[in-house]
Every structure is written in structure tokens, then in C-alpha cells.
NUZATOR-740395 format. One record per atom (N, C-alpha, C): chain; residue number from 1; x, y, z; atom name. Coordinates in pm, whole numbers. Example, Ala and Ser with C-alpha at 12.3 -4.5 7.8 and 13.67 -1.06 7.14 Angstrom:
<pts>
pt cadena=A	num=1	u=1319	v=-569	w=780	atomo=N
pt cadena=A	num=1	u=1230	v=-450	w=780	atomo=CA
pt cadena=A	num=1	u=1320	v=-330	w=780	atomo=C
pt cadena=A	num=2	u=1285	v=-225	w=708	atomo=N
pt cadena=A	num=2	u=1367	v=-106	w=714	atomo=CA
pt cadena=A	num=2	u=1290	v=3	w=787	atomo=C
</pts>
This chain:
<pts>
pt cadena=A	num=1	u=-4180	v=-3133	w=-2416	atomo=N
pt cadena=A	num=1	u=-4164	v=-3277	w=-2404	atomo=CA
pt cadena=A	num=1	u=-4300	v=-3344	w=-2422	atomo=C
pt cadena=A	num=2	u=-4284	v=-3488	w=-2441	atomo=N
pt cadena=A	num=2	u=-4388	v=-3546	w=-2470	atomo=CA
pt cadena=A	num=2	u=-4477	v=-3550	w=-2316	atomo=C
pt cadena=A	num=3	u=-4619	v=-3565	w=-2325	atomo=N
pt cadena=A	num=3	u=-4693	v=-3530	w=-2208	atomo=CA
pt cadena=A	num=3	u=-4825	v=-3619	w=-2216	atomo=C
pt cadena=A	num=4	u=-4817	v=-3745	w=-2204	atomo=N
pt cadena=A	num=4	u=-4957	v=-3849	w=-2169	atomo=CA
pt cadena=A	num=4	u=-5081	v=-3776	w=-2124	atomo=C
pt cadena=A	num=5	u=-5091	v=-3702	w=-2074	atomo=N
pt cadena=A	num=5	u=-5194	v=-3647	w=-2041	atomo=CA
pt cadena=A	num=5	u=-5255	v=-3522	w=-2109	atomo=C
pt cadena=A	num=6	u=-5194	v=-3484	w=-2230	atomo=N
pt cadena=A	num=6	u=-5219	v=-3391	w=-2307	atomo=CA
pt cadena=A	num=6	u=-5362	v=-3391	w=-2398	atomo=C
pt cadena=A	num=7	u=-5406	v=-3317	w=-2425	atomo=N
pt cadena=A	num=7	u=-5524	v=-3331	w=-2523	atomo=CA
pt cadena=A	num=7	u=-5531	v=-3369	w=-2672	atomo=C
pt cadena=A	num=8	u=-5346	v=-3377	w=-2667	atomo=N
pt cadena=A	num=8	u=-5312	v=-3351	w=-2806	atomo=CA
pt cadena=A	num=8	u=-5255	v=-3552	w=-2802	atomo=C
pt cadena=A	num=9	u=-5283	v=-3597	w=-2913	atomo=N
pt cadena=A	num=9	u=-5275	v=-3752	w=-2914	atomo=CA
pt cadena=A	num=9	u=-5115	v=-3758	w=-2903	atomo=C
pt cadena=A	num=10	u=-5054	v=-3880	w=-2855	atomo=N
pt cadena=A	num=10	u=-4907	v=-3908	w=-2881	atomo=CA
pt cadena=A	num=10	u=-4865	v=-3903	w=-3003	atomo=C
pt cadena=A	num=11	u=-4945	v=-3936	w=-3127	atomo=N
pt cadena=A	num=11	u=-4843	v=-3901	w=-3271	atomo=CA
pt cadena=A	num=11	u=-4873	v=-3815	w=-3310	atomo=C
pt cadena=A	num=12	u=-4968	v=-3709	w=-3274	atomo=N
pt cadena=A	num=12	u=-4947	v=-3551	w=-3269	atomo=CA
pt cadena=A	num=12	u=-4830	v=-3474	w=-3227	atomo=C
pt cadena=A	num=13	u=-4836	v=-3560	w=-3078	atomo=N
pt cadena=A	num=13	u=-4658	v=-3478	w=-3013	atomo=CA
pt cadena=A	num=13	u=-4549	v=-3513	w=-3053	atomo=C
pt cadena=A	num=14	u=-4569	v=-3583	w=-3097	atomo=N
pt cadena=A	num=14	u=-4434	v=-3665	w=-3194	atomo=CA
pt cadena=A	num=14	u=-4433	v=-3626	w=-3295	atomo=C
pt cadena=A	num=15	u=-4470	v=-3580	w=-3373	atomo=N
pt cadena=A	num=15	u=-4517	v=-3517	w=-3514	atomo=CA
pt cadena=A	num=15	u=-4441	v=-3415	w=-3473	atomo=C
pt cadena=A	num=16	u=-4501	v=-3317	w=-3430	atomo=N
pt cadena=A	num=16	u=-4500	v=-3145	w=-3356	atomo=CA
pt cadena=A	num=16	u=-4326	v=-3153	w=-3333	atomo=C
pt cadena=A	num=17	u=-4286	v=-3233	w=-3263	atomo=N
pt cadena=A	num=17	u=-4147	v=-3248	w=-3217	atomo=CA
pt cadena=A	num=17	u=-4061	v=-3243	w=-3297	atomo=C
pt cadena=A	num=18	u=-4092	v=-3337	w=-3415	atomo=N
pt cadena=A	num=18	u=-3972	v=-3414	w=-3528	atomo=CA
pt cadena=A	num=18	u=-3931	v=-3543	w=-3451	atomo=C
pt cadena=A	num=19	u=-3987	v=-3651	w=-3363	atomo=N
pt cadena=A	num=19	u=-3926	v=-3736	w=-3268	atomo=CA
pt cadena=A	num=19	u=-4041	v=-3852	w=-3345	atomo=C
pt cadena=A	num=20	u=-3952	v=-3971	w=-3329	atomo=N
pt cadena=A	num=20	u=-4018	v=-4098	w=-3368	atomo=CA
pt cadena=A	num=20	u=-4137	v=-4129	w=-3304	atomo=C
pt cadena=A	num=21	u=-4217	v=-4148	w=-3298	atomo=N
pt cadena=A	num=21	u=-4292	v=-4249	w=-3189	atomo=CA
pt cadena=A	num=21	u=-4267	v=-4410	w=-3152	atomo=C
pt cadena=A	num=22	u=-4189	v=-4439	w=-3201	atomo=N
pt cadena=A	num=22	u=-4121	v=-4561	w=-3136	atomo=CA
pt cadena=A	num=22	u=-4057	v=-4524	w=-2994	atomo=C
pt cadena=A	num=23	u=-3982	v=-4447	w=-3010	atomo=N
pt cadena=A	num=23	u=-3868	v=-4346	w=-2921	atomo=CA
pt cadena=A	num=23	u=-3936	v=-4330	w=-2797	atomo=C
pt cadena=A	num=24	u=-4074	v=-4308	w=-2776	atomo=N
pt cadena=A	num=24	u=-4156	v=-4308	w=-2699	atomo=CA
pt cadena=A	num=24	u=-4157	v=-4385	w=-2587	atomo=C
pt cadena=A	num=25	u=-4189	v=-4546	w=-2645	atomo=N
pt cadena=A	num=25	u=-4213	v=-4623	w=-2560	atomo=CA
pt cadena=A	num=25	u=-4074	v=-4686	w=-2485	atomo=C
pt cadena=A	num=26	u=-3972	v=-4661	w=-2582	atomo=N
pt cadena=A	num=26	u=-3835	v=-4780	w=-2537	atomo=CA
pt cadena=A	num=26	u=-3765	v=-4670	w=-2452	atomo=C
pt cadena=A	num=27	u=-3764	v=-4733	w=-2319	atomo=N
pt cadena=A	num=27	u=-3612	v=-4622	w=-2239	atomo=CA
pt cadena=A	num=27	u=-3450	v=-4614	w=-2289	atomo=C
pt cadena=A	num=28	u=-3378	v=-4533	w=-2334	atomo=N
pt cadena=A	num=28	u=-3282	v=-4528	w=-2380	atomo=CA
pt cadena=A	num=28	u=-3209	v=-4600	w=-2356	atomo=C
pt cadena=A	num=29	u=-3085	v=-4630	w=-2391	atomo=N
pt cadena=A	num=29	u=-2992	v=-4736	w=-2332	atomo=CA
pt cadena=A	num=29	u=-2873	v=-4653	w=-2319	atomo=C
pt cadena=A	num=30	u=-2758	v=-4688	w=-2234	atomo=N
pt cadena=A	num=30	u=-2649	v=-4618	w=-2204	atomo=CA
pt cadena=A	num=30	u=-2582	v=-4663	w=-2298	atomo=C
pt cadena=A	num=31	u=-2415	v=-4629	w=-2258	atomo=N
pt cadena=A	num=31	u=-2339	v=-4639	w=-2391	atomo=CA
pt cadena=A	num=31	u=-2278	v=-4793	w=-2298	atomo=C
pt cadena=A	num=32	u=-2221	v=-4867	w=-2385	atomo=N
pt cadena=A	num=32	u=-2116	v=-4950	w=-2319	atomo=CA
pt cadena=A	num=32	u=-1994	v=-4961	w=-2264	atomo=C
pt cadena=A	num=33	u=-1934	v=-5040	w=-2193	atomo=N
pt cadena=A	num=33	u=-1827	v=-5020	w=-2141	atomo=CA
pt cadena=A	num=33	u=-1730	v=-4967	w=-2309	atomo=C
pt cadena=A	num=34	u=-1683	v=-5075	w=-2353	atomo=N
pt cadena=A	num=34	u=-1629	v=-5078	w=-2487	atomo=CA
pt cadena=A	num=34	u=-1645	v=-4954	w=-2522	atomo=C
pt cadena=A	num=35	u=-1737	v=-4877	w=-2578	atomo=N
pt cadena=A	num=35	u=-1783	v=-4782	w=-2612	atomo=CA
pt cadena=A	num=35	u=-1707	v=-4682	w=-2537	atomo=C
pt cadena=A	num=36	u=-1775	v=-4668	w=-2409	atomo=N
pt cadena=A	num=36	u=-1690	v=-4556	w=-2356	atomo=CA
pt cadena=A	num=36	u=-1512	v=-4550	w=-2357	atomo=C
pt cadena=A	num=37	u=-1490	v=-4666	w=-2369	atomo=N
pt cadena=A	num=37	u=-1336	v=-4664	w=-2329	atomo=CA
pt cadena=A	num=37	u=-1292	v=-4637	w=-2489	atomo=C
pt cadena=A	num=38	u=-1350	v=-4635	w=-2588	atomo=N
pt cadena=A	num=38	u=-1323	v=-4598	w=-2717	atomo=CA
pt cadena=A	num=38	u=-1338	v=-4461	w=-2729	atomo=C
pt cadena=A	num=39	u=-1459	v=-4382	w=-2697	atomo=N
pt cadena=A	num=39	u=-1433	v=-4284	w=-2678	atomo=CA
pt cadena=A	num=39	u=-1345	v=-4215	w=-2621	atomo=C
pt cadena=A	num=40	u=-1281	v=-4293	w=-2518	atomo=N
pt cadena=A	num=40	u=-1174	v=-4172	w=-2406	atomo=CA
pt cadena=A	num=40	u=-1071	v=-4227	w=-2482	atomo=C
pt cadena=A	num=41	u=-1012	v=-4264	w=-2550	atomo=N
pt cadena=A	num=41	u=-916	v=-4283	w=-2619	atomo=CA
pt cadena=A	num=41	u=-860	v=-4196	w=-2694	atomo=C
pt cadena=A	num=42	u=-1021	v=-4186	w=-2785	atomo=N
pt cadena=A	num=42	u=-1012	v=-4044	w=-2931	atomo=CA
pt cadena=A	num=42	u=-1009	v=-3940	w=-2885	atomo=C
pt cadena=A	num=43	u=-1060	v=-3921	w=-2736	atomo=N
pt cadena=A	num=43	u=-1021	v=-3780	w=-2666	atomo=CA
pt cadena=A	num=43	u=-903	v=-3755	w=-2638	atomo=C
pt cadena=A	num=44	u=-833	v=-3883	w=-2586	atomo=N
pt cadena=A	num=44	u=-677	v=-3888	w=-2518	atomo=CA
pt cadena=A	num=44	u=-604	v=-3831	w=-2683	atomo=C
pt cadena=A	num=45	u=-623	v=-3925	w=-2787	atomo=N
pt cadena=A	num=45	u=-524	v=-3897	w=-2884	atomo=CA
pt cadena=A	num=45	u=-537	v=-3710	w=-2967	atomo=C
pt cadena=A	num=46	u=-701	v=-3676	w=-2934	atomo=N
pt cadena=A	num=46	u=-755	v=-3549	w=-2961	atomo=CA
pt cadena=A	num=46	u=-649	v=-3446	w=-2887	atomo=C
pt cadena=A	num=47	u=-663	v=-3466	w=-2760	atomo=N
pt cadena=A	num=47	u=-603	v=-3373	w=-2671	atomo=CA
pt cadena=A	num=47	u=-429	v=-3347	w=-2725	atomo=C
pt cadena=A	num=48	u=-336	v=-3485	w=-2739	atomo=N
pt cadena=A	num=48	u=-249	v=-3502	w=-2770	atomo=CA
pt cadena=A	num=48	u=-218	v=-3429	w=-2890	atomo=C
pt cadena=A	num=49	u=-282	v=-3456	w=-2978	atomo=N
pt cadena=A	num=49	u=-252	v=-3403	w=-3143	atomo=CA
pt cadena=A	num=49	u=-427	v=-3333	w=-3209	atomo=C
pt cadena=A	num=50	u=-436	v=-3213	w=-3161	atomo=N
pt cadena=A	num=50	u=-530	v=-3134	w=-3237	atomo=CA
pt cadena=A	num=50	u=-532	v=-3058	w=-3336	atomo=C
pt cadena=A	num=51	u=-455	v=-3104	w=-3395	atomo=N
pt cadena=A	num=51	u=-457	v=-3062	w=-3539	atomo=CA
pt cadena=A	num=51	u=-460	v=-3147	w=-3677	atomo=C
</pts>
């Protein structure tokens, strides 16, 4: 993982990774309500008919 205190610069570790350095600074965001309830849907109809 990325490590501030490393010897190695932040777009070194980001480099090294394959990870943006934007990605860095912004904390992720969750999914949304909407979102989730779309997802459990395609699971509901998944479960129902898997094939």
C-alpha cells in the first residue's frame, strides 16, 4: 500500500502499483442508495433465473 513516509516519492508508489495518483488524495465514495437497490435486484432476478 501506499506509505507517506516512505523514501520512495508518492508517484513512485503509484507508478510501482499501477494506481492513479489522483486516487491518492480523494477518499472513496460508497455506492448509493439507488445503486444498491439496483444491484439487489439483478441478484434477486440472478438467483431466480441463472441461466
Amino acid at each position: 500500500m501506499i506509505d507517506r513516509g516512505c523514501e520512495l516519492s508518492l508517484s513512485r508508489q503509484c507508478a510501482l502499483l499501477g494506481v492513479s495518483r489522483s486516487s491518492q488524495y480523494c477518499p472513496p465514495s460508497g455506492e448509493s442508495a439507488q445503486n444498491l437497490a439496483l444491484m439487489r435486484q439483478l441478484d434477486e432476478l440472478h438467483l431466480a433465473h441463472p441461466f
